[in-house]
N, CA, C and O atoms as a CHARMM CRD file, in Angstrom:
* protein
*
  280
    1    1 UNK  N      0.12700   8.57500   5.59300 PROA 1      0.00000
    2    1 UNK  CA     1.48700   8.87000   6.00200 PROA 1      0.00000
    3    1 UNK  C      2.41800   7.89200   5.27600 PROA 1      0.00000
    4    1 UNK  O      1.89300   6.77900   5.26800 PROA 1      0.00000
    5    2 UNK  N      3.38300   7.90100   4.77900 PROA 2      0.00000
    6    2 UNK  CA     4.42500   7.54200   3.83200 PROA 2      0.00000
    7    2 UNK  C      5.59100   7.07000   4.71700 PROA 2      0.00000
    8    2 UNK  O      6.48900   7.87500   4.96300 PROA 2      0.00000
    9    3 UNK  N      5.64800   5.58600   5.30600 PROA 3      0.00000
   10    3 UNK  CA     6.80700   5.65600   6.10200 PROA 3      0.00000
   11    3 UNK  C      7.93500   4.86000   5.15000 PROA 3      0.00000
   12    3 UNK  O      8.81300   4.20600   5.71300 PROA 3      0.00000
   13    4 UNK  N      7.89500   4.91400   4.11300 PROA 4      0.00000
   14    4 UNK  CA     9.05800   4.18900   3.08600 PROA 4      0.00000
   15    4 UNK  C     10.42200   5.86000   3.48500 PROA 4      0.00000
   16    4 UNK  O     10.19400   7.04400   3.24000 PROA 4      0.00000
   17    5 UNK  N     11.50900   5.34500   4.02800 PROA 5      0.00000
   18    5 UNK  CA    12.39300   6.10200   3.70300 PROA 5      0.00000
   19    5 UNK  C     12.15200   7.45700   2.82800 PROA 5      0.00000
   20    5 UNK  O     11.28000   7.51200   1.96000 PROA 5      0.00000
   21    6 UNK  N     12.94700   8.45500   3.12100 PROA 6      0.00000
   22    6 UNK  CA    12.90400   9.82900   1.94300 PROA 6      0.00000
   23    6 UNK  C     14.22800   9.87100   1.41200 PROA 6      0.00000
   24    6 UNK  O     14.42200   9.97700   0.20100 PROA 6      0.00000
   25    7 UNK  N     15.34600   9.77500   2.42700 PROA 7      0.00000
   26    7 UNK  CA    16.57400   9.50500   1.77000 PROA 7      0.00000
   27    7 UNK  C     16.97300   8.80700   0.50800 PROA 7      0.00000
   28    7 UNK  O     17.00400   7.57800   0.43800 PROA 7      0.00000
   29    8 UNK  N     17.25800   9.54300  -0.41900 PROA 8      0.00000
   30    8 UNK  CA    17.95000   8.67300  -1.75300 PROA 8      0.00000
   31    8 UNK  C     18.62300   7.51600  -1.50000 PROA 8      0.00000
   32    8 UNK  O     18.21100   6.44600  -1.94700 PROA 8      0.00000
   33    9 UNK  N     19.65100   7.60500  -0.80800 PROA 9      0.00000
   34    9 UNK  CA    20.48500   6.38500  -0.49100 PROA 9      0.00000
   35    9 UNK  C     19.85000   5.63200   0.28000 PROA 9      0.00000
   36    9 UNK  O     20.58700   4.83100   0.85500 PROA 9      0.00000
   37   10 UNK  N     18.39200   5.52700   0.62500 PROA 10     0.00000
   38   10 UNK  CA    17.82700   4.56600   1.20400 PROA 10     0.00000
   39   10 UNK  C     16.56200   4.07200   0.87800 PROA 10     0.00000
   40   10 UNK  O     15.96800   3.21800   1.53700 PROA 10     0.00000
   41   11 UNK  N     16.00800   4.79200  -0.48900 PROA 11     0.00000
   42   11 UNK  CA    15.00200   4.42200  -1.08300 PROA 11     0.00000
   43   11 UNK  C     15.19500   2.81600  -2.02800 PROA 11     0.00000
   44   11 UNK  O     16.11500   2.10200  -2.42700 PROA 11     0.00000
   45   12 UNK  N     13.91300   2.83900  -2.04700 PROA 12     0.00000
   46   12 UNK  CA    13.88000   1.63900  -2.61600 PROA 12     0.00000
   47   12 UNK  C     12.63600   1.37000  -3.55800 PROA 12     0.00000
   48   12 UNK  O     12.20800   2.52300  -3.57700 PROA 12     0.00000
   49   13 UNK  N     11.67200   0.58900  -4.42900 PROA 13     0.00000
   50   13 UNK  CA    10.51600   0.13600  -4.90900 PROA 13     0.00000
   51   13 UNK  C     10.02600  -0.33000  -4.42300 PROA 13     0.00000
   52   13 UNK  O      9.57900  -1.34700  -4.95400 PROA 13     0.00000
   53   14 UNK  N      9.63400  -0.04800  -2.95700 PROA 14     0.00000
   54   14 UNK  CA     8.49600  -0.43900  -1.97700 PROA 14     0.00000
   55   14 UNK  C      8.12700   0.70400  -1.81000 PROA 14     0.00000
   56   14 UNK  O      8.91700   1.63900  -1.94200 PROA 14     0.00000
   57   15 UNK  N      7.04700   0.85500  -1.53600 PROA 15     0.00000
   58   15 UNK  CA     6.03600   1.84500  -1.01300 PROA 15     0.00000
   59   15 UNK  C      5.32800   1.57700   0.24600 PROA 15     0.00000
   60   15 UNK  O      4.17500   1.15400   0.15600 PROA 15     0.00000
   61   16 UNK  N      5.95100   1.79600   1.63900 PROA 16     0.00000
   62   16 UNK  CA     5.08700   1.60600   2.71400 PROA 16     0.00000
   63   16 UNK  C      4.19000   2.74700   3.32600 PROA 16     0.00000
   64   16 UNK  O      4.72300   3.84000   3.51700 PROA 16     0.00000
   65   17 UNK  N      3.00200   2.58400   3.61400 PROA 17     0.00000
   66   17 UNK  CA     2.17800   3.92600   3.87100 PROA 17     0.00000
   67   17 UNK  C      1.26200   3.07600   5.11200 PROA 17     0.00000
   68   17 UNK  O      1.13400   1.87700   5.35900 PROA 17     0.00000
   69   18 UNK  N      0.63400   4.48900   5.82700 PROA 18     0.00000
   70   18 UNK  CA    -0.04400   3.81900   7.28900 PROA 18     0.00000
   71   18 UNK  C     -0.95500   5.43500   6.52700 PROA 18     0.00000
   72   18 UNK  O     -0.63600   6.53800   6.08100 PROA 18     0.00000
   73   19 UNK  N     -2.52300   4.41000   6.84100 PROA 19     0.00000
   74   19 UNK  CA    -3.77400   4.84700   6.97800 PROA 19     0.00000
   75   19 UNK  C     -4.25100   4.53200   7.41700 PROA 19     0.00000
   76   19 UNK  O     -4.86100   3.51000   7.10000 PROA 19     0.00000
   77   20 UNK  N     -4.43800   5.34600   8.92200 PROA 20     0.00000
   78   20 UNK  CA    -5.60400   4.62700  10.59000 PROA 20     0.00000
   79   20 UNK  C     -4.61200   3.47100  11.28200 PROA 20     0.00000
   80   20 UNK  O     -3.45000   3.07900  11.18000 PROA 20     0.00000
   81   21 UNK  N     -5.51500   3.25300  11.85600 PROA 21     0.00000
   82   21 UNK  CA    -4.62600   2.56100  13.06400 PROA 21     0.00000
   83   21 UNK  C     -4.22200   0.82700  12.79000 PROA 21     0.00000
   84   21 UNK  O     -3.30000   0.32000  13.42900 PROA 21     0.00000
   85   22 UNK  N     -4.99300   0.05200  11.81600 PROA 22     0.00000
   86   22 UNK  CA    -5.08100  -1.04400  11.35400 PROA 22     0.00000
   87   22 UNK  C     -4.30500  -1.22700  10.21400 PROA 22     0.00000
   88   22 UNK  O     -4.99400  -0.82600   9.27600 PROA 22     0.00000
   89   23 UNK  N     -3.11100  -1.66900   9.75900 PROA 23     0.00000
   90   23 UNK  CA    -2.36500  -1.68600   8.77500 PROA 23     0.00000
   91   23 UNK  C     -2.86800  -3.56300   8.34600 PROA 23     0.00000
   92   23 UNK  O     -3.27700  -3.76100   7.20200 PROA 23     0.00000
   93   24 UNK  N     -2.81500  -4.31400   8.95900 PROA 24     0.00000
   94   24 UNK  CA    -2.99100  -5.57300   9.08500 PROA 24     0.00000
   95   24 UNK  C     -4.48900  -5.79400   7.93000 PROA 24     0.00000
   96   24 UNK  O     -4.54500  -6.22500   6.77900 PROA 24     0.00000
   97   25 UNK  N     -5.63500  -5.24700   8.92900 PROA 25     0.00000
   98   25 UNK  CA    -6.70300  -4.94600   8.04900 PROA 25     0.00000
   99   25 UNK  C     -6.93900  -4.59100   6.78900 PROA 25     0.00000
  100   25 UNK  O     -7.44900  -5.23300   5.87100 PROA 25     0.00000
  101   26 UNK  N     -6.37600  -3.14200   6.84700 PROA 26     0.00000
  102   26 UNK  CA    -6.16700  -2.84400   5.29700 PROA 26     0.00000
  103   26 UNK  C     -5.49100  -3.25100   4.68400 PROA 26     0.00000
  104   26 UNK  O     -5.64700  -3.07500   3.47500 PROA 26     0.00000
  105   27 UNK  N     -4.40300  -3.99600   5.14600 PROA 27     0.00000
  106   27 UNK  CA    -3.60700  -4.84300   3.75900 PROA 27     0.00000
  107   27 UNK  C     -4.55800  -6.07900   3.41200 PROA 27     0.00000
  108   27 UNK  O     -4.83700  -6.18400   2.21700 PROA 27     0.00000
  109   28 UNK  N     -5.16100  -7.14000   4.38200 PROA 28     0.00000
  110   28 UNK  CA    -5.96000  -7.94000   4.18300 PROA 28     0.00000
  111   28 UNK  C     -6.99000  -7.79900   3.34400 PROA 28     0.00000
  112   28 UNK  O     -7.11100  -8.66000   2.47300 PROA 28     0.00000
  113   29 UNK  N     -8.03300  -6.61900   3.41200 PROA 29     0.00000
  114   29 UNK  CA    -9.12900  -6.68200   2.34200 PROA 29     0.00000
  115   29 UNK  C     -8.71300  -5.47800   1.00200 PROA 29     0.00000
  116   29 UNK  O     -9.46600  -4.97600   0.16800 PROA 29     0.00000
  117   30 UNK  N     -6.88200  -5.24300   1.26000 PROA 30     0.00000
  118   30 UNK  CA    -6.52600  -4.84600  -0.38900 PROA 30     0.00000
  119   30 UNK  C     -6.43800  -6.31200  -1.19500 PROA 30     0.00000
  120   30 UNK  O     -6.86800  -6.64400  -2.29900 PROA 30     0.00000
  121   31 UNK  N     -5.67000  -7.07400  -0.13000 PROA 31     0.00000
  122   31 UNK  CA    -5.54500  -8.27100  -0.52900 PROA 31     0.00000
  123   31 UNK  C     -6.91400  -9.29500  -1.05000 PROA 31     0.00000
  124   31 UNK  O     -6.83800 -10.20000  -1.88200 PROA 31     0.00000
  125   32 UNK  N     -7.73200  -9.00300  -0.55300 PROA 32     0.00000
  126   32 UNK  CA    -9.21900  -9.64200  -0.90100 PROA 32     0.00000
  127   32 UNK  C     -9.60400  -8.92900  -2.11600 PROA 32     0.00000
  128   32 UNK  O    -10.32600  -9.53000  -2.91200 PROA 32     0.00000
  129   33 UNK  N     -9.14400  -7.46800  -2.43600 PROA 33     0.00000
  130   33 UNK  CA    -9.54800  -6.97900  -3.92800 PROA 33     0.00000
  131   33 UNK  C     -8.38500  -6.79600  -4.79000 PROA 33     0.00000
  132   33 UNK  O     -8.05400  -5.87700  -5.53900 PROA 33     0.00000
  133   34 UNK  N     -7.85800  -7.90900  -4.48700 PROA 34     0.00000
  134   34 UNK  CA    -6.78300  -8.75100  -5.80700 PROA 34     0.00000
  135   34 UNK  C     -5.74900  -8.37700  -5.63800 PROA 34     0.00000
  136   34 UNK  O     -4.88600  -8.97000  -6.28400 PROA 34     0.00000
  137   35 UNK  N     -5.25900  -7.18600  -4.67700 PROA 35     0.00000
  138   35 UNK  CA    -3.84700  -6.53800  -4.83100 PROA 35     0.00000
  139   35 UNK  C     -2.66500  -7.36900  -3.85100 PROA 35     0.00000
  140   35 UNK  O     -2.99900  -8.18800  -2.99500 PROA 35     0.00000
  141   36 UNK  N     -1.70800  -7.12200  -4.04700 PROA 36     0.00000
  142   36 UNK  CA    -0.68100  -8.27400  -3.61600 PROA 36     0.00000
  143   36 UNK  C      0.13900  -7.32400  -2.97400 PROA 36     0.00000
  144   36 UNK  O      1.07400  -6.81400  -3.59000 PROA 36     0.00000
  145   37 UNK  N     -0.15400  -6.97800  -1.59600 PROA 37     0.00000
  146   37 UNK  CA     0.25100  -6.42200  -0.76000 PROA 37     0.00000
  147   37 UNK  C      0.60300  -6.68700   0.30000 PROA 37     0.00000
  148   37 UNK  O      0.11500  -7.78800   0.55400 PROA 37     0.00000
  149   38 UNK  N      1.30300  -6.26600   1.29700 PROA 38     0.00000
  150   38 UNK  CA     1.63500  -6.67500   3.25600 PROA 38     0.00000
  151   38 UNK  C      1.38400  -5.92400   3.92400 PROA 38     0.00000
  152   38 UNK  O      1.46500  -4.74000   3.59600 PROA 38     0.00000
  153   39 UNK  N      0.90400  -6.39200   5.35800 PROA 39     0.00000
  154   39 UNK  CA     1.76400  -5.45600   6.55700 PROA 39     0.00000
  155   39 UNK  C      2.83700  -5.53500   6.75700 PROA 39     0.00000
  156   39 UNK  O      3.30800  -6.66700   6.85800 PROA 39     0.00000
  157   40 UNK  N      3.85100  -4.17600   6.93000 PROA 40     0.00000
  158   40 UNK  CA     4.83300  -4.05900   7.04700 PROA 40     0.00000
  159   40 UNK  C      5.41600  -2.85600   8.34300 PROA 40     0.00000
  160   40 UNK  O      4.97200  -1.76000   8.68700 PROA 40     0.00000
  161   41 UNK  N      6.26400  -3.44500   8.68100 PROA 41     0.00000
  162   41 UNK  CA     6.40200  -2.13700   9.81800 PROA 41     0.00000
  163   41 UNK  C      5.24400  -1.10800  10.18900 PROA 41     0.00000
  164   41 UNK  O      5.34900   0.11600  10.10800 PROA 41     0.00000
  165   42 UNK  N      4.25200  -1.73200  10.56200 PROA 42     0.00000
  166   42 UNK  CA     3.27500  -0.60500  11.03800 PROA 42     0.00000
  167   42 UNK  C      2.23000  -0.30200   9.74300 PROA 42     0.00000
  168   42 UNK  O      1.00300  -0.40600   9.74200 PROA 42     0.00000
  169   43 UNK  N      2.94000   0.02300   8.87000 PROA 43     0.00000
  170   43 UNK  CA     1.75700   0.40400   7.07400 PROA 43     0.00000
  171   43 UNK  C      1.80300  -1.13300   6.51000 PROA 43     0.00000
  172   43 UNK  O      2.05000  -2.26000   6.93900 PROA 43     0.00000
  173   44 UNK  N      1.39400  -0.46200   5.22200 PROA 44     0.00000
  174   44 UNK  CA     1.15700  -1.32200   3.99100 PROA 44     0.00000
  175   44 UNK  C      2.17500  -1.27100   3.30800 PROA 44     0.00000
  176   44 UNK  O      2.45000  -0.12500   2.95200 PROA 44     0.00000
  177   45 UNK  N      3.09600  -2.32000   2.85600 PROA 45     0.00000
  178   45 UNK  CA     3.84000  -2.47500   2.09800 PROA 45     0.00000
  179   45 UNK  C      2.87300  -2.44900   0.49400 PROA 45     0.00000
  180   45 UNK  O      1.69300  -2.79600   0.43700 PROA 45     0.00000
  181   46 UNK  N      3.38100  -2.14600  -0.25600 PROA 46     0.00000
  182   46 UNK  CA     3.08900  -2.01600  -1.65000 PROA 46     0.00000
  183   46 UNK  C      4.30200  -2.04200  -2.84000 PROA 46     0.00000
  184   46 UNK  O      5.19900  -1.22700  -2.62600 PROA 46     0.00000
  185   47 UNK  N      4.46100  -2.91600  -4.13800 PROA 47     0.00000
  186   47 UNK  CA     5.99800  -2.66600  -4.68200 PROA 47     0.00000
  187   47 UNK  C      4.94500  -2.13300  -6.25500 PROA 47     0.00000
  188   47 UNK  O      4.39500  -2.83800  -7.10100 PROA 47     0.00000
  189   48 UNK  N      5.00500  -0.85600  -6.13100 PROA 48     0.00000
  190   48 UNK  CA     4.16400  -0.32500  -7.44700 PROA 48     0.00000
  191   48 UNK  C      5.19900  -0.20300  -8.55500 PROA 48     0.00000
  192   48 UNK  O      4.88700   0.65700  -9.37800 PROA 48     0.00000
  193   49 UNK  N      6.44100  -0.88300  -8.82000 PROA 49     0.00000
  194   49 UNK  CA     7.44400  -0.74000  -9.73900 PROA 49     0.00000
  195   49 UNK  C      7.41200  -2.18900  -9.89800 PROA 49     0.00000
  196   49 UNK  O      8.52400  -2.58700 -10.24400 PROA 49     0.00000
  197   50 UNK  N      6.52800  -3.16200  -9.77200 PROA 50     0.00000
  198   50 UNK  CA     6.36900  -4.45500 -10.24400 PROA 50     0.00000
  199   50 UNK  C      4.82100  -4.95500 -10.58800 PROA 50     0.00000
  200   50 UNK  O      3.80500  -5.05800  -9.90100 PROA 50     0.00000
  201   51 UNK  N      5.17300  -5.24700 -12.15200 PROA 51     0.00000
  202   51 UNK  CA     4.23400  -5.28200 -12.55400 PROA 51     0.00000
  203   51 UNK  C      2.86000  -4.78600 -12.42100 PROA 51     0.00000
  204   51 UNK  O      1.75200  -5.29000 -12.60400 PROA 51     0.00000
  205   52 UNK  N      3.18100  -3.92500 -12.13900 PROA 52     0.00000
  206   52 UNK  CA     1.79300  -2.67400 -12.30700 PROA 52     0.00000
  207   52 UNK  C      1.71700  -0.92400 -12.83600 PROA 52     0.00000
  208   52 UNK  O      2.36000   0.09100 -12.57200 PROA 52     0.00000
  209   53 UNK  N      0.70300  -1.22500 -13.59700 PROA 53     0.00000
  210   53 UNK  CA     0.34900  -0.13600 -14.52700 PROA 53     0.00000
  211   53 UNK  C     -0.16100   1.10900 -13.84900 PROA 53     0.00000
  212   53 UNK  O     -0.50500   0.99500 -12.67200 PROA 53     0.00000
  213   54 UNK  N     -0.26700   2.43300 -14.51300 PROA 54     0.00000
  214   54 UNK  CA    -0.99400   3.21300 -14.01300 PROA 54     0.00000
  215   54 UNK  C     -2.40500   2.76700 -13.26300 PROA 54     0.00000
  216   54 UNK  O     -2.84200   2.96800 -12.13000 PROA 54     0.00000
  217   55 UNK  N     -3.10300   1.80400 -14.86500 PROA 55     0.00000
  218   55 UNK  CA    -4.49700   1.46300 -14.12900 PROA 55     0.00000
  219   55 UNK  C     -4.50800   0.93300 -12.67200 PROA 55     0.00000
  220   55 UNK  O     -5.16200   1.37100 -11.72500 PROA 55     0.00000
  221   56 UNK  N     -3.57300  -0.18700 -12.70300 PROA 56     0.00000
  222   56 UNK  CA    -3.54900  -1.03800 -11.56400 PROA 56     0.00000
  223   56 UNK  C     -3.61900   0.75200 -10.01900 PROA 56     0.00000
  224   56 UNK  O     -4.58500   1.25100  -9.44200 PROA 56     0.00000
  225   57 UNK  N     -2.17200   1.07900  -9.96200 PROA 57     0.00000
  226   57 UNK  CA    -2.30100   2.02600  -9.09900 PROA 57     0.00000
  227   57 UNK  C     -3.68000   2.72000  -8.91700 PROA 57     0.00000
  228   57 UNK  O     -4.24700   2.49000  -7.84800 PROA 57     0.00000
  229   58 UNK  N     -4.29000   3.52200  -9.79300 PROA 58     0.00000
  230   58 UNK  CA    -5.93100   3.88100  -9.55500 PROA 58     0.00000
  231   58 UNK  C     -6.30200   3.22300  -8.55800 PROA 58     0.00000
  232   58 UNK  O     -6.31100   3.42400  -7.34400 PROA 58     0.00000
  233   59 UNK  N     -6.82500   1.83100  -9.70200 PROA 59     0.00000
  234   59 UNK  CA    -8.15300   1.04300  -8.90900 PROA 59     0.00000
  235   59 UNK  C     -7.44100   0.55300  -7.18000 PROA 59     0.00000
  236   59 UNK  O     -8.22800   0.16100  -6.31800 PROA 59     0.00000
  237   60 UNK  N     -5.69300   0.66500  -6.83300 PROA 60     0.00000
  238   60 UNK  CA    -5.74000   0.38800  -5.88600 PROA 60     0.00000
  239   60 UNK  C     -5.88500   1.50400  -4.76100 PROA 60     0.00000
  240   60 UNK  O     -6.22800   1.31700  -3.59300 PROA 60     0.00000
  241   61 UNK  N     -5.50000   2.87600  -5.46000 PROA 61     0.00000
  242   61 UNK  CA    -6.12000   4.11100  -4.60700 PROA 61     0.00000
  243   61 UNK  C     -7.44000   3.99300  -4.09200 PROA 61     0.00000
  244   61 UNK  O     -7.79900   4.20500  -2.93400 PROA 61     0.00000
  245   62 UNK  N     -8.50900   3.43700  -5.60000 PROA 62     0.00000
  246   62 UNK  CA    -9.88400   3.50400  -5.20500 PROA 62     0.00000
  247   62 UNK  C    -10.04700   2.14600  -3.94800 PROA 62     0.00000
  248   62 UNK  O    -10.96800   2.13900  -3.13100 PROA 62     0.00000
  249   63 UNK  N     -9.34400   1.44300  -3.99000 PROA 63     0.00000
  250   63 UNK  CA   -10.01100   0.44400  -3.22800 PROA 63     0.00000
  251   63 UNK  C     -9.31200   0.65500  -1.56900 PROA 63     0.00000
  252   63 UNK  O     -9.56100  -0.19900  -0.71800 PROA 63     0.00000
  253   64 UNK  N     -8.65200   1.56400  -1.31700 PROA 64     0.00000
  254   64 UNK  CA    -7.94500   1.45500   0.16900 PROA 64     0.00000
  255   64 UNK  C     -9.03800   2.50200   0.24400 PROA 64     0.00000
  256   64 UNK  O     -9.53600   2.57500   1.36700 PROA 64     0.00000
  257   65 UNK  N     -9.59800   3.42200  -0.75600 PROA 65     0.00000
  258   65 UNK  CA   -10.05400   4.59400  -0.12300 PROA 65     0.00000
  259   65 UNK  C    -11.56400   4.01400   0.15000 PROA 65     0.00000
  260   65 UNK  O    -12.30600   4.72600   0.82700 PROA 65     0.00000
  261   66 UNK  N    -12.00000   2.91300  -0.28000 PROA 66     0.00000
  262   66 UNK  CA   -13.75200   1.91100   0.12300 PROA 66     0.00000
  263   66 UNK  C    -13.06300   1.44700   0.82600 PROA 66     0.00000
  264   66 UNK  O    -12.27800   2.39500   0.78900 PROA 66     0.00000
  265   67 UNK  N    -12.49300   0.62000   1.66000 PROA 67     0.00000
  266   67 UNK  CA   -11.45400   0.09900   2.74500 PROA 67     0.00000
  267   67 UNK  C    -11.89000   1.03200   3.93500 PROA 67     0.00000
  268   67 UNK  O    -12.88600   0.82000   4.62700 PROA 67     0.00000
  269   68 UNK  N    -10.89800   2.24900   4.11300 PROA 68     0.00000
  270   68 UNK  CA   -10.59900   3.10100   4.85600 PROA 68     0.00000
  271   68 UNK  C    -11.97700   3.98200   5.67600 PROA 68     0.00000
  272   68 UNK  O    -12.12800   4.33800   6.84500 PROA 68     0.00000
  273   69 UNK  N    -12.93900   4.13200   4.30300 PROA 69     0.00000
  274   69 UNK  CA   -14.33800   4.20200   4.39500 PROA 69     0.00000
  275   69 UNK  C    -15.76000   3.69300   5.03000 PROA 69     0.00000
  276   69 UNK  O    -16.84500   4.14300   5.39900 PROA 69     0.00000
  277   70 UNK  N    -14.91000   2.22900   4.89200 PROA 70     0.00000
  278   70 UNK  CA   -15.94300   1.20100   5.90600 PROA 70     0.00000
  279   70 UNK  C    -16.08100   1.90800   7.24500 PROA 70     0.00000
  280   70 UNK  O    -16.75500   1.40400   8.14300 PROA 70     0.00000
């Protein structure tokens, strides 16, 4: 679920998203596989318009989705 704003006039280069009930968790062991992320209001904060590449985005899809998996 995508709770970053939809409104134009209120978007921004954060990306906050909630997968399961533990946002805390999953930001913690994104954070243990190198990614530089938060809890934020309930999701995961993420700023994918700083310094990060396509690759980077992937491997961090792949790693919430071994995360989420546990």
């Amino acid at each position: 679920e995508i709770l970053s704003p939809w409104e134009p006039e209120r978007r921004s280069g954060f990306l906050v998203f909630r997968l399961g009930d533990d946002a805390e968790k999953l930001a913690a062991g994104s954070r243990q596989e190198g990614f530089v992320v938060r809890a934020r209001g309930g999701g995961v904060r993420v700023a994918p318009h700083f310094y990060i590449d396509e690759e980077d985005l992937n491997r961090l899809v792949a790693a919430v989705r071994r995360l989420v998996a546990r």
